[in-house]
C-alpha positions in Angstrom: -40.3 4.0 86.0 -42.3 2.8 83.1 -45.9 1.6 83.4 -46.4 -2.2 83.2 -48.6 -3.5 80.2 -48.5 -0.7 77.9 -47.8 -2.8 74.6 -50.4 -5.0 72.5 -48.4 -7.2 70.2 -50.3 -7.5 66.7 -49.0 -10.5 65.1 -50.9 -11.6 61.7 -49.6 -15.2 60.6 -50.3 -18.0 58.1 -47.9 -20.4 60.7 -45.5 -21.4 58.4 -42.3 -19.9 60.6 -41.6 -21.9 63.6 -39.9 -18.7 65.5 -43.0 -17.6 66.3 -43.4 -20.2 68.9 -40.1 -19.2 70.0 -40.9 -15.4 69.9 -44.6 -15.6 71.6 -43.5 -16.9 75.3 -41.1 -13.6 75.5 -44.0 -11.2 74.5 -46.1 -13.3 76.9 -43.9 -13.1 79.9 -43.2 -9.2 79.6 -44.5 -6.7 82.2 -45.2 -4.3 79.2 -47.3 -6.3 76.9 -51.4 -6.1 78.0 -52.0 -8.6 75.2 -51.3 -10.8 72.5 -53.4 -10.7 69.4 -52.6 -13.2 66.7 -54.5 -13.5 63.4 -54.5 -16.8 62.2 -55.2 -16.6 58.7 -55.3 -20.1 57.8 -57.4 -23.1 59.0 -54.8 -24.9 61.7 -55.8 -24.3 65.1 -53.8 -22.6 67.5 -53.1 -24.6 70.2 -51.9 -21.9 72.7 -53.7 -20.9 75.8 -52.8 -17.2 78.1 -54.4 -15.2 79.9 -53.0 -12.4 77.6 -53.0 -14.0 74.3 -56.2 -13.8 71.7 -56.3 -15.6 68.4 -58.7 -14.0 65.9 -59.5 -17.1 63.9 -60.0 -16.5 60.4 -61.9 -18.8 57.8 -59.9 -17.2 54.7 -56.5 -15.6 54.5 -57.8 -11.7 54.9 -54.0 -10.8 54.0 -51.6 -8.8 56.5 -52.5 -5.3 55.9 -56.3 -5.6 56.4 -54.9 -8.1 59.6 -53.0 -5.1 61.0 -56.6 -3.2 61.0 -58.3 -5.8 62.6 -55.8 -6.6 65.3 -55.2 -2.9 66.0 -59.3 -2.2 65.8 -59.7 -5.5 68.3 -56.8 -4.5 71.1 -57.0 -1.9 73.7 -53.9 -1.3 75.4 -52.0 2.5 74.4 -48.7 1.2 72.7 -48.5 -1.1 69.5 -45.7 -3.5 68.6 -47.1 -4.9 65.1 -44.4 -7.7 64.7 -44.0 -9.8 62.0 -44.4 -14.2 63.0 -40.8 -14.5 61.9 -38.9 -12.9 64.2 -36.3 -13.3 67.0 -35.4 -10.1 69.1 -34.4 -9.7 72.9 -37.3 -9.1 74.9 -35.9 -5.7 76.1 -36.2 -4.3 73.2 -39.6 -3.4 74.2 -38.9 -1.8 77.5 -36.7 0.9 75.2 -39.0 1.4 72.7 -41.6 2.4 75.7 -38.9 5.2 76.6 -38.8 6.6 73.1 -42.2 6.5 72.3 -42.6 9.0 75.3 -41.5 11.7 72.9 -43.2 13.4 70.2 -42.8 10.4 67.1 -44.4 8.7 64.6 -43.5 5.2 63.9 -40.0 3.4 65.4 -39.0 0.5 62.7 -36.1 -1.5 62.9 -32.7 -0.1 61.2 -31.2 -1.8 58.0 -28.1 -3.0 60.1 -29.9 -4.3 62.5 -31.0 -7.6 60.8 -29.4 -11.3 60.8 -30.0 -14.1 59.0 -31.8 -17.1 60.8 -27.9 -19.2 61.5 -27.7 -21.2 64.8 -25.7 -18.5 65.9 -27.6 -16.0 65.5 -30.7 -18.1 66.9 -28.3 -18.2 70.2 -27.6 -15.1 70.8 -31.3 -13.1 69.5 -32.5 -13.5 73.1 -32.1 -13.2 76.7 -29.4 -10.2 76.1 -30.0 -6.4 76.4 -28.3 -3.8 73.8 -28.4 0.2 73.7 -30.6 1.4 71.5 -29.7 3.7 69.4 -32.4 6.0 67.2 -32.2 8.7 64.3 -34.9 10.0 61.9 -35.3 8.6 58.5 -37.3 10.4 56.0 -37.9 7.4 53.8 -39.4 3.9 54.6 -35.9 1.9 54.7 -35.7 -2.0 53.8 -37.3 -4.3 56.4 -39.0 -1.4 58.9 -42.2 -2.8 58.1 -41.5 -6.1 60.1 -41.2 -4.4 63.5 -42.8 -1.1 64.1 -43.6 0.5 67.6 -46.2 3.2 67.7 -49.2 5.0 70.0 -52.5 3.8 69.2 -53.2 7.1 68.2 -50.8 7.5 65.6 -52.3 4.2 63.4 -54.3 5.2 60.9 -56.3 2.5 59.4 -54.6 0.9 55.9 -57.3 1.0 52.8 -58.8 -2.0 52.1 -57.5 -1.7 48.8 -54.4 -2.3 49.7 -54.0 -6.3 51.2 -50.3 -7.0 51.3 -47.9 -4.4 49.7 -46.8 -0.8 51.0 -49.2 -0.9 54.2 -45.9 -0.1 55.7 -45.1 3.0 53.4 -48.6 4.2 53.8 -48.4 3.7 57.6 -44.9 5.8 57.9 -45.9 8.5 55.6 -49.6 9.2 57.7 -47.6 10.1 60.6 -47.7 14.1 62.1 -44.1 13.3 64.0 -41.4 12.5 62.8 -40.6 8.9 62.3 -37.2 6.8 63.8 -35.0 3.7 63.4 -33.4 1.9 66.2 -30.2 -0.1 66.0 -28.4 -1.7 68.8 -30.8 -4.1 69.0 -30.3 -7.3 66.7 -33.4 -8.7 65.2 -33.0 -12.7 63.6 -35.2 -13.4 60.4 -35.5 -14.6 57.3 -37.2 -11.9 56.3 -40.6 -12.5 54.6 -41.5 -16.2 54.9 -45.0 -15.6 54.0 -44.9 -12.4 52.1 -41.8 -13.7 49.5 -44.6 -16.6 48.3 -45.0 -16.6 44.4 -49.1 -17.3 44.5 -49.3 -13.3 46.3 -47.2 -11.5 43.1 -50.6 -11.1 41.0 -51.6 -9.0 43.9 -48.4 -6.3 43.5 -50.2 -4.1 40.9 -53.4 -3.9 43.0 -51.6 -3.0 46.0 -49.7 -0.4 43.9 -52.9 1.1 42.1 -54.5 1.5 46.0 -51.8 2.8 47.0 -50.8 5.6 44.4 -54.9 6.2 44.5 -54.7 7.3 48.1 -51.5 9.3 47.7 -50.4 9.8 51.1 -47.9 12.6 51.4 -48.6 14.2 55.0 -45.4 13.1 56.6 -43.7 15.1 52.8 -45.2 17.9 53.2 -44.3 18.4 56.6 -40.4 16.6 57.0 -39.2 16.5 53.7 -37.2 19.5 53.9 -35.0 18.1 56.8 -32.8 16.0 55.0 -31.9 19.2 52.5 -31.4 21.6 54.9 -28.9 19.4 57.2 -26.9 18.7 54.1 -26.7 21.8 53.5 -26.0 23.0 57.0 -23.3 20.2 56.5 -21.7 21.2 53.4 -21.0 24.9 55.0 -19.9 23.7 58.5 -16.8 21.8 56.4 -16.5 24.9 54.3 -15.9 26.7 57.3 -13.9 24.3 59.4 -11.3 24.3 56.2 -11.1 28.2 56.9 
């Protein structure tokens, strides 16, 4: 049986998606989340009180990677869920990420096919329903994986301030010592980058880039990169055989 509130939700948000009212009473009523930390990086209140939920109030927009650090800096509990504010998922999503961050991992991100567009029915049926969730390892940071990401506290490693909105993800997956996974099974509803997609944060892409490519982060490389080689090759002569 899995220990009740293992998860702190790290949510950083500028409020301009309404799913994350929808999303926030689900994180809020599960037996695995200890808390709730939202950073509100614009000026509007939020008018939301719980026993488990904290807003860090901010009086300028700090951006999301340096929000990440704060949120994971100000929680406590051992397991993160750093979710994006426009998200739907079912709530037991959480319950099987606990199970596979048991083993040895790095980071668990959402799979490519796992996302829909924000449709009435896919609003409809994003909740309230449980799926199998299926993992595998991926050796590069695939499309949308930083919008979701389940981890141990001890596998975040803080994001340089450098870097404010762009590739805290990729830096994130490519710290980790274990190998990292994507989960499908379980659908995830967004619009993927309500904030982030804004036109007034493109001047900030070459910054982000420059910290980035400064810091060079190639642990997770060094250590995994040779995997995806060798199984090709492993499959390549299992056919070459199975033809004999």
């Amino acid at each position: 049986m899995l220990a009740t509130r293992q998860f702190a939700v790290i949510i950083p948000t500028m409020q301009r998606s309404p799913l994350l009212w929808e999303q926030l009473p689900h994180y809020l009523a599960s037996e695995l989340v200890a808390e709730v930390v939202i950073i509100n990086n614009v000026p509007a209140a939020i008018d939301v009180e719980h026993p488990k939920l904290r807003v860090l109030a901010q009086e300028r927009n700090i951006y999301v990677n340096p929000a990440w650090n704060l949120g994971v800096a100000s929680s406590t509990a051992p397991l993160l869920c750093i979710a994006n504010d426009d998200l739907l998922f079912d709530p037991h999503l959480l319950h099987a990420a606990a199970r596979i961050l048991r083993m040895p991992c790095g980071i668990l991100g959402p799979n490519e096919s796992t996302f829909r567009g924000v449709t009435s029915e896919a609003l409809a049926d994003s909740t309230g329903r449980a799926g199998r969730l299926r993992v595998k390892p991926v050796y590069r940071r695939t499309a949308g994986f930083g919008t979701l990401m389940f981890m141990r506290r001890s596998s975040y490693v803080p994001i340089p301030e450098t870097m404010r909105i762009h590739f805290g993800d990729d830096y994130l997956f490519h710290q980790q010592r274990h190998r990292n996974l994507t989960f499908s099974g379980f659908p995830v509803t967004t619009p993927m980058s309500t904030t982030t997609s804004d036109p007034g944060f493109l001047p900030l892409w070459d910054g982000d880039l420059r910290g980035y490519r400064a810091v060079a982060p190639t642990r997770f490389e060094r250590r995994f990169g040779w995997e995806p080689k060798a199984a090709r090759r492993l499959a390549r002569t299992a056919k070459r055989l199975r033809r004999r």
